[in-house]
C-alpha positions as CSV (number, residue, x, y, z in Angstrom):
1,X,-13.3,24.1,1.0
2,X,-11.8,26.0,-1.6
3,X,-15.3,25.3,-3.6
4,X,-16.7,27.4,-0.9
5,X,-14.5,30.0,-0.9
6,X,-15.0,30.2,-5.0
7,X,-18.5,30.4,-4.3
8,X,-18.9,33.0,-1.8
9,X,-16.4,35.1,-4.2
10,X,-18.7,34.7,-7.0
11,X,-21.5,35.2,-4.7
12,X,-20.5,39.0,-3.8
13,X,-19.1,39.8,-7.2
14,X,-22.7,39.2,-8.9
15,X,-24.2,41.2,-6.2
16,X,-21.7,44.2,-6.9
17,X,-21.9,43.4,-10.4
18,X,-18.6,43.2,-10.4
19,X,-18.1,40.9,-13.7
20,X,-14.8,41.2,-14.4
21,X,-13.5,39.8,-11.3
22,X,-15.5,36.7,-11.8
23,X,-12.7,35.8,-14.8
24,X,-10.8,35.2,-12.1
25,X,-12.9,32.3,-10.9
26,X,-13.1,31.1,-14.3
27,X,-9.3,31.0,-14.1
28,X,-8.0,30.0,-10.8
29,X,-9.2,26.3,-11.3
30,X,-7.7,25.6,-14.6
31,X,-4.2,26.3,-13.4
32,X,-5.1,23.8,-10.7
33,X,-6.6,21.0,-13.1
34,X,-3.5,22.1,-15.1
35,X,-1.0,21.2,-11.6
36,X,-3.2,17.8,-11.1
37,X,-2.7,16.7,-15.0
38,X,1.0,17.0,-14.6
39,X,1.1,15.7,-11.5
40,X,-0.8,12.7,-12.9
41,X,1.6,12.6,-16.1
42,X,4.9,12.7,-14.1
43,X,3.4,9.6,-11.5
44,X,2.9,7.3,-14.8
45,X,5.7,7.8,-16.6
46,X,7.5,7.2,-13.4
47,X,5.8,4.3,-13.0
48,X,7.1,3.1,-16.6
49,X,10.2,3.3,-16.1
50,X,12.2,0.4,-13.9
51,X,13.6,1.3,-11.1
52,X,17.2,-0.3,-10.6
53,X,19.4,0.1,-7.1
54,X,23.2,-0.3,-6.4
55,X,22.2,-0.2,-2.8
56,X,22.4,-3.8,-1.5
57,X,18.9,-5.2,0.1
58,X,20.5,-4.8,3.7
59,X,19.8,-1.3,3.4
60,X,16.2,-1.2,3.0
61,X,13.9,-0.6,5.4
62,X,10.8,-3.1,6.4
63,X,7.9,-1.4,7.8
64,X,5.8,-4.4,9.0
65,X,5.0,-5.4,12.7
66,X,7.9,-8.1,12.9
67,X,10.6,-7.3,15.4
68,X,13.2,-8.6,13.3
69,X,12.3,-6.0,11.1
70,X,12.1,-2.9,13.6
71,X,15.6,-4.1,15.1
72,X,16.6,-4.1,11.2
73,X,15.7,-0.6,10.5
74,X,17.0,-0.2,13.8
75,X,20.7,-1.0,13.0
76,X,20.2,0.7,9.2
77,X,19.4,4.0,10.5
78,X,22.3,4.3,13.1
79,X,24.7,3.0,10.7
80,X,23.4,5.7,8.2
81,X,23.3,8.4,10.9
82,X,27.1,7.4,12.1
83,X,28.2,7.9,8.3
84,X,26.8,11.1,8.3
85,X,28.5,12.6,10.9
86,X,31.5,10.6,10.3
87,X,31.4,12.1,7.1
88,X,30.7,16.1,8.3
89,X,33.2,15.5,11.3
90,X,35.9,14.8,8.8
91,X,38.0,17.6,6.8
């Protein structure tokens, strides 16, 4: 989509010959390959790095079609949500 849009903006800046407003074209998608590199930089070296939890296991949730595990998450999440106001009720 936003190809599109680049395009139709070059499209009536040629035929105003307005040249100087196509740097803008030129310029727009290098920030965004710029965004994407970064983004792709910060997703591997977070994927080198191990990942260690003090949570214990009971507190993860399970997101398969089991029952067990939907009455699991069940029980985490109302325990987590009664903490929470527990904690904001309490001065």
């Amino acid at each position: 989509m936003l190809t599109g849009l680049g395009a139709y903006y070059a499209m009536v800046c040629l035929q105003n010959k307005e040249y100087k407003k196509l740097s803008f074209i030129i310029i727009a998608p290098s920030s965004g390959w710029a965004s994407l590199c970064t983004i792709i930089i910060r997703y591997l070296t977070a994927r080198s790095i191990p990942i260690t939890c003090a949570l214990p296991k009971d507190y993860f949730l399970y997101f398969t079609p089991h029952l067990a595990h939907w009455k699991h998450n069940y029980y985490v999440c109302v325990e987590l949500l009664y903490e929470a106001v527990v904690t904001l009720a309490s001065p």
